[in-house]
C-alpha positions in Angstrom: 127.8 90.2 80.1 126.5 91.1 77.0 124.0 92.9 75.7 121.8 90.4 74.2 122.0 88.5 78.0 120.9 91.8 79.8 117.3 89.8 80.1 115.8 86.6 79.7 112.4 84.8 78.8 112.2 81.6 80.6 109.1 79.6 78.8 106.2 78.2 80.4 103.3 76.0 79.2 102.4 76.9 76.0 98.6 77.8 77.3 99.6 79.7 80.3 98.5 83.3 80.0 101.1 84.4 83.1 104.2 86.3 82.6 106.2 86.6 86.5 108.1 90.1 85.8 111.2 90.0 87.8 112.9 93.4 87.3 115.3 94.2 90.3 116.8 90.8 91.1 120.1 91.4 89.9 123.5 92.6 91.6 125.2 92.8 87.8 126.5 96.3 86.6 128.8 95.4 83.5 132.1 96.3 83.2 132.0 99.1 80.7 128.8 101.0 82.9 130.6 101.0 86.0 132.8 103.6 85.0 129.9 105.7 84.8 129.1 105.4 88.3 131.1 107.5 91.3 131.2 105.1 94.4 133.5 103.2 95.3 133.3 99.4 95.3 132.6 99.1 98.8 129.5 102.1 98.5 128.5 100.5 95.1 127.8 97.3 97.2 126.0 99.1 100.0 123.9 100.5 97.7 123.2 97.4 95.9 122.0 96.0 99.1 119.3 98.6 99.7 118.0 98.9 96.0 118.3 95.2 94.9 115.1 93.4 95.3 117.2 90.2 96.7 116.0 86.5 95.8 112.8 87.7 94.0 114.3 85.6 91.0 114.6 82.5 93.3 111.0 83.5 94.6 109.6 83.6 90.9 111.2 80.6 89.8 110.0 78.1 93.0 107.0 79.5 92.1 106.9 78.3 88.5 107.8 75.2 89.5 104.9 74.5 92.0 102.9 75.8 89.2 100.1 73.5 87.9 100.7 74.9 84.5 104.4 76.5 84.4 103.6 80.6 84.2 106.8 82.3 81.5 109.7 84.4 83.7 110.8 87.7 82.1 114.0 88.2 84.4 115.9 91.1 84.2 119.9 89.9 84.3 121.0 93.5 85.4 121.2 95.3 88.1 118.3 98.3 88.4 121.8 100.9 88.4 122.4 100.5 85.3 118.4 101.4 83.7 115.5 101.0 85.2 113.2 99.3 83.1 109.9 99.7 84.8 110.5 104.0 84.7 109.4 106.2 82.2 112.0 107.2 79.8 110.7 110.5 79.7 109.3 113.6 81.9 106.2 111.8 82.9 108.6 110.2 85.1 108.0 110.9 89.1 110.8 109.9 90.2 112.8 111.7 88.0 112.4 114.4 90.9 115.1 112.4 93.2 117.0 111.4 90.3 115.7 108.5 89.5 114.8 108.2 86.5 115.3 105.2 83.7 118.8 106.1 84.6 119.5 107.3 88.2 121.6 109.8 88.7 121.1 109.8 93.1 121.6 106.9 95.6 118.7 105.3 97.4 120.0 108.3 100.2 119.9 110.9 97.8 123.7 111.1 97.3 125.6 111.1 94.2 125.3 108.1 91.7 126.7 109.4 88.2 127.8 113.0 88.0 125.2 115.8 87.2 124.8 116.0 83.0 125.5 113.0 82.4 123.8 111.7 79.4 121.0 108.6 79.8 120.3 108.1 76.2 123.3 105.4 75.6 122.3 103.5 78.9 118.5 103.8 77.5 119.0 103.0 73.8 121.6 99.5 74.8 119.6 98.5 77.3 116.2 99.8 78.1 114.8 99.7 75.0 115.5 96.2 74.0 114.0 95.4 76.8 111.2 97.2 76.6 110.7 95.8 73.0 111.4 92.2 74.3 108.6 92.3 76.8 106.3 93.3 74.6 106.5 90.7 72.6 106.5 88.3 75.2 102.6 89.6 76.1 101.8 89.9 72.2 102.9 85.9 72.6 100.5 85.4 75.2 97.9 87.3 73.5 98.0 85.3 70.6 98.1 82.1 72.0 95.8 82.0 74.8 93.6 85.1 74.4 94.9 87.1 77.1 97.8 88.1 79.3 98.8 88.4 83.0 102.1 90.3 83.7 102.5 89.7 87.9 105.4 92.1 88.9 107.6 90.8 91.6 109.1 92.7 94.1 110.6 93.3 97.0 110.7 96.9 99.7 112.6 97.7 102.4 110.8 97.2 105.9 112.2 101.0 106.8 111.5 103.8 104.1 114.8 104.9 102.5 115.4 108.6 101.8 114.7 108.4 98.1 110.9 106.9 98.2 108.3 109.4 97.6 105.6 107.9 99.9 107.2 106.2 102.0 104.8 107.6 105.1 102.3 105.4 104.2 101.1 101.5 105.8 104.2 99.3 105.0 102.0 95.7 104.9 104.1 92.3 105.0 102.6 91.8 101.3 101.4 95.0 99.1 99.8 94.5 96.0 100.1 97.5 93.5 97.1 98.3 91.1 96.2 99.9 87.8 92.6 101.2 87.0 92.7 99.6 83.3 94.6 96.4 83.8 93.7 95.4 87.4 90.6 93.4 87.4 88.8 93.0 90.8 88.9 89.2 89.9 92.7 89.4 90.0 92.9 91.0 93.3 90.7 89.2 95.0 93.2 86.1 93.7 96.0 88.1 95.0 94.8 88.9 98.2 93.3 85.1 98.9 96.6 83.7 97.5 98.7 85.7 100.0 96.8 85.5 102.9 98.8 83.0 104.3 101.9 85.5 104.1 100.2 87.9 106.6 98.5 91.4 106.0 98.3 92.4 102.2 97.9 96.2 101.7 97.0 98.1 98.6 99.2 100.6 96.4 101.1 101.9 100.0 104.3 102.2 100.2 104.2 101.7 96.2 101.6 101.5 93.6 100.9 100.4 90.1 101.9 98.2 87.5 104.1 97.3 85.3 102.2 97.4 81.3 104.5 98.0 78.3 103.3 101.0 76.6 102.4 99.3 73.2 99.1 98.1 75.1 99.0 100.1 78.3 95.3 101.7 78.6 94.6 100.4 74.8 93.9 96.4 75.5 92.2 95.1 78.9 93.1 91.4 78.0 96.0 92.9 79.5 95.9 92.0 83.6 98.4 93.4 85.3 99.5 93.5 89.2 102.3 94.2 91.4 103.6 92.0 94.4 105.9 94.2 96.9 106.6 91.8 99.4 108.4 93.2 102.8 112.0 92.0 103.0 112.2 91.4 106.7 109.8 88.4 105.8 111.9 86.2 104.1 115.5 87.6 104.3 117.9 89.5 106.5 118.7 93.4 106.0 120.1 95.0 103.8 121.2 92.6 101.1 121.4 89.4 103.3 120.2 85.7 102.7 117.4 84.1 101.9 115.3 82.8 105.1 112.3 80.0 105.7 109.8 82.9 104.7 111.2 82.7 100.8 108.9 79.0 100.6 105.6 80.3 101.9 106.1 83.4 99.3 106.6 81.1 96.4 104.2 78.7 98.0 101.6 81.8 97.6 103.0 83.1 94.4 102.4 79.9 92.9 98.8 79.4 94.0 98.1 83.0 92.4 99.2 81.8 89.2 97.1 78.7 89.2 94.0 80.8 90.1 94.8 82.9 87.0 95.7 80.8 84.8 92.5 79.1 84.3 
C-alpha cells in the first residue's frame, strides 16, 4: 500500500451535501508499520478483530447506492493501528490515558501495542495528517457547492465493553447516535433516530459520544452537521471479527434513508 492509497474519496452526486465517514473499516497495517508493533501475527489478528469496526465500508457503500441522490464516502484504507484519525494529535486527547492516542501504544485489553517511547510523529506526519488535510477539503467541496455539509460517522462497538473504553458502564443501545453541541442540529437527530428506528433502540452519546469535525471548521462554521452512528455488532455480524449477517441490509436500508432525509 502506499501512502497516497491510505484513504479514499468515493464521489457522490454533485449536489449532495453528505459525506459517510468510514474510519475503522480496515484490517490493513502496511508492511514497513508492522515492525513497529510487538504481537505476534496471531495476537495482531485477535486484536484486529476487537478494534476493527468490521463491514462498516460495505454498510456505507449499500447505503450510497439506495441513496436517492448518491451521498460522497471518505473511507479510511488502513487499519485504526496504524493512526487513528478521528483522535487528537495532541494532549487534549482522552484517550491518550490508556494509550490510545492518534497512535496507540496499548491493546484494546490494555496490553502492549508498540514499546513505551516510541515516537508517534512519523506515523502522524505520513499518515494522519494527509488525511486530516484530505477531509477537509472534501467538506470545503461540499460547502462550496451546495451550501452546507453533513459528515455521518460510521461505526461500529462491541456488544461487551473491552478493557480499554472509558465509559463503557453506560446503556449499550442496538444503534447509538453520537452528538456535538455546535454541529448536531435537533433536525439531524430527529432524522437519525426516525431513520433507525427500524434497527431497534437508538441511544444517545453512551457507550460513545461525539463527532467527528475536522478542526479547520470545528466550533467556527454550523453549516457544518455532523453525527455519529455506533451500531452494536451483534446486530449484523458475528463476534469478534466475524462475517457479515442479514442485519448488515436493514443497517444500510436505514443509513440510506438518513441520507435522503438530509440531503434535501
Amino acid at each position: 500500500m502506499t501512502d497516497a492509497a491510505s484513504f479514499e474519496l468515493v464521489p457522490g452526486a454533485a449536489a449532495s451535501p453528505v459525506i459517510l465517514h468510514v474510519p475503522h473499516s480496515s484490517r490493513t497495517v502496511p508492511a514497513d508499520v508492522r515492525p513497529g508493533i510487538v504481537l505476534s501475527d496471531a495476537e495482531l489478528e485477535r486484536e484486529l478483530d476487537h478494534m476493527t469496526d468490521s463491514h462498516t465500508a460495505e454498510i456505507a457503500g449499500r447505503a450510497a447506492e439506495l441513496a436517492g441522490r448518491t451521498p460522497w464516502r471518505f473511507v479510511n484504507r488502513s487499519s485504526r493501528l496504524v493512526v487513528d484519525p478521528e483522535r487528537f494529535p495532541d494532549e487534549r486527547e482522552e484517550m491518550t490515558a490508556v494509550g490510545m492516542g492518534a497512535v496507540y501504544t496499548r491493546t484494546s485489553h490494555r496490553e502492549v501495542l508498540r514499546p513505551d517511547g516510541t515516537d508517534p510523529e512519523p506515523l502522524i506526519e505520513r499518515y494522519f495528517r494527509p488525511y486530516a488535510r484530505a477531509m477537509a477539503e472534501a467538506v470545503a467541496d461540499r460547502l462550496a457547492a451546495t451550501g452546507r455539509a453533513v459528515i455521518i460517522d460510521v461505526h461500529s462497538y462491541p456488544t461487551e465493553p473491552l478493557p480499554y473504553e472509558l465509559h463503557g458502564e453506560g446503556p449499550r443501545p442496538p444503534v447509538c447516535l453520537g452528538t456535538d453541541g455546535f454541529h448536531t442540529p435537533p433536525e439531524l437527530l430527529a432524522a437519525a433516530r426516525e431513520a433507525f428506528a427500524p434497527c431497534g433502540e437508538t441511544g444517545l452519546d453512551s457507550p460513545f459520544g461525539g463527532t467527528y469535525v475536522p478542526l479547520d471548521f470545528y466550533g467556527k462554521r454550523s453549516e457544518v452537521g455532523a453525527l455519529m452512528v455506533e451500531i452494536r455488532r451483534d446486530t449484523y455480524m458475528t463476534e469478534p471479527g466475524g462475517p457479515a449477517g442479514p442485519g448488515l441490509s436493514r443497517l444500510a436500508e436505514s443509513l440510506a434513508a438518513l441520507v435522503d432525509s438530509v440531503s434535501v
